[in-house]
Legacy VTK file of the C-alpha trace (Angstrom):
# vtk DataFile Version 3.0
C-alpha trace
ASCII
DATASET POLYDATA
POINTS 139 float
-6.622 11.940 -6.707
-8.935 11.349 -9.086
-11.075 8.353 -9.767
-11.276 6.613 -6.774
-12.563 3.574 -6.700
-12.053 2.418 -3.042
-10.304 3.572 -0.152
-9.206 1.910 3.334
-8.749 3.419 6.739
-6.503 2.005 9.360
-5.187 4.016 11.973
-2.022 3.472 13.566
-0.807 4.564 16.965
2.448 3.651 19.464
4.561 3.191 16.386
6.163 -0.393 15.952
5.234 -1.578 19.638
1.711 -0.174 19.296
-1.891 -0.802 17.649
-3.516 -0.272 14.659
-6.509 -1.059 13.703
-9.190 -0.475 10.415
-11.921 1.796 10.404
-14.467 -1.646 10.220
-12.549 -3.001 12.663
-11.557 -5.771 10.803
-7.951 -5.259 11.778
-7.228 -4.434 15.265
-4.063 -5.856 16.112
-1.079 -5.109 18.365
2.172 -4.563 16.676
5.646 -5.671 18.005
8.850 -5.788 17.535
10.242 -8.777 15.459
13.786 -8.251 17.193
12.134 -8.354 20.547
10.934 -7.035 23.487
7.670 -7.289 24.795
5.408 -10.122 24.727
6.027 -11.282 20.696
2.284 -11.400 20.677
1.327 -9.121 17.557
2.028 -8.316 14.161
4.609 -5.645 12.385
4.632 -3.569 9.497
6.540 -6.288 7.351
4.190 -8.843 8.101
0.845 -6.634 7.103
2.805 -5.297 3.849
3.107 -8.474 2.854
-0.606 -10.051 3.652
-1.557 -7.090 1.546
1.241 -7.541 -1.756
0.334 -11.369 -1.755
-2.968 -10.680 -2.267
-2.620 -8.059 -4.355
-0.267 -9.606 -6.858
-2.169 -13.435 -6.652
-5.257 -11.117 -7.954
-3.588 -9.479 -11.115
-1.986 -13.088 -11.658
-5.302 -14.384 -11.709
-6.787 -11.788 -14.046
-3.768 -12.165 -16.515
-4.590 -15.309 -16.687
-7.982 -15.503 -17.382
-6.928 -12.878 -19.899
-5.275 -15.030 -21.764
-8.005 -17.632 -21.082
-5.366 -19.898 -19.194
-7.056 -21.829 -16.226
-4.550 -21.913 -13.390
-4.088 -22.157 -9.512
-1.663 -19.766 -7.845
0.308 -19.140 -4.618
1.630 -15.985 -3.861
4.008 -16.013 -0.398
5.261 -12.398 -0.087
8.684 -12.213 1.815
8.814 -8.540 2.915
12.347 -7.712 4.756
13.667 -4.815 6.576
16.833 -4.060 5.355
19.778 -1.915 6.662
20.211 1.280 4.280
23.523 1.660 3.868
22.573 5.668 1.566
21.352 7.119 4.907
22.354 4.923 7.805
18.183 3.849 8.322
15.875 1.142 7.122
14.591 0.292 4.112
12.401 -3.069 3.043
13.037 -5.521 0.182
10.243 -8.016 -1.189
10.724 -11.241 -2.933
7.568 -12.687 -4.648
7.257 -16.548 -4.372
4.954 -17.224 -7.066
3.522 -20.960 -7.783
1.649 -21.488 -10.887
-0.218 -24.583 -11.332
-1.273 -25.385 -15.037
1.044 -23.871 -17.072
4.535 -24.288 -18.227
7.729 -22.617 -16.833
7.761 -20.546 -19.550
4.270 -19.538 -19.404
4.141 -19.151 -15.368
7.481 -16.257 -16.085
5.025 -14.628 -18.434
1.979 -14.200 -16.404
4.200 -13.424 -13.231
5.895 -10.391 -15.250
2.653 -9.596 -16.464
1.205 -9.335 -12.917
3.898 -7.304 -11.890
3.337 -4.940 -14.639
-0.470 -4.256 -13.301
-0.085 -5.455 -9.554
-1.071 -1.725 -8.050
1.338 -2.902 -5.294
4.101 -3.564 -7.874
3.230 -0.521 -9.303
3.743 1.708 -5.995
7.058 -0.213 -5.067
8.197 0.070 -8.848
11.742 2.165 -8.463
11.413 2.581 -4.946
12.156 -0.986 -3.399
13.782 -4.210 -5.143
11.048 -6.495 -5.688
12.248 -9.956 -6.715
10.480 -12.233 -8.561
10.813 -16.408 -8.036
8.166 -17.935 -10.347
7.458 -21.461 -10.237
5.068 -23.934 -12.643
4.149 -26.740 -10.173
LINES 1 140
139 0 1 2 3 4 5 6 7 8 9 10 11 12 13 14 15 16 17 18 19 20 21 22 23 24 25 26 27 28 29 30 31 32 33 34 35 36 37 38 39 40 41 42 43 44 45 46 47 48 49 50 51 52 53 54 55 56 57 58 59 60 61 62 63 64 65 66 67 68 69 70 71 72 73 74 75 76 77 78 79 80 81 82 83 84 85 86 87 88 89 90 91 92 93 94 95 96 97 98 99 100 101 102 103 104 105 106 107 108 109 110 111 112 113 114 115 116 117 118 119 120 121 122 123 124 125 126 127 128 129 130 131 132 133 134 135 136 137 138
């Protein structure tokens, strides 16, 4: 890798019923099982993915816009799922991005939310590897 820029550190232990936590300490949460079992008390995979995409994505929105010196205010609620793969009998997730543009048109909110998706580094590591559907809404 070349050019870094940043880099985060969480570390991860017990699997989907376990604990991870960031090297600041920032995150340090126990991780369960959405189907069940145990307490229900924690967070999952899913869940964190999609804290980070939503935040992620709402930032390139943001800095398309301004690009195009548009003034808006945006919503980004990341649905990540676990999904059955039928190729291999496992798992595999699926993300739909509800985006909600306020100060634009319809027209212009499905341009800036392509256009995020296009730099979103998050849309850019999914890109060919998950489906990743876009619902874009001017409110």
């Amino acid at each position: 890798m070349s050019n870094v820029l940043f880099t985060s550190k969480a570390t991860a232990k017990g699997g989907r019923e376990g604990h991870v936590k960031s090297d600041d300490g920032i995150i340090d949460v126990n991780l369960v099982n959405p189907a069940g079992g145990g307490d229900g008390k924690g967070s999952n995979p899913e869940q964190l993915f999609a804290a980070g995409y939503s935040a992620c994505y709402d930032g390139a929105l943001n800095l398309m816009a301004s690009k195009q010196n548009k003034e808006i205010d945006s919503t980004i609620t990341a649905e990540v799922s676990l999904l059955k793969d039928e190729a291999d009998n496992g798992f595999k997730i699926g993300v739909v991005l509800n985006v909600e543009i306020k100060g634009v048109s319809q027209e212009e909110a499905e341009e800036l939310a392509k256009a995020a998706h296009e730099f979103c580094p998050y849309s850019k590591a999914t890109r060919g590897n998950i489906d990743v559907e876009l619902k874009t809404k001017a409110v």
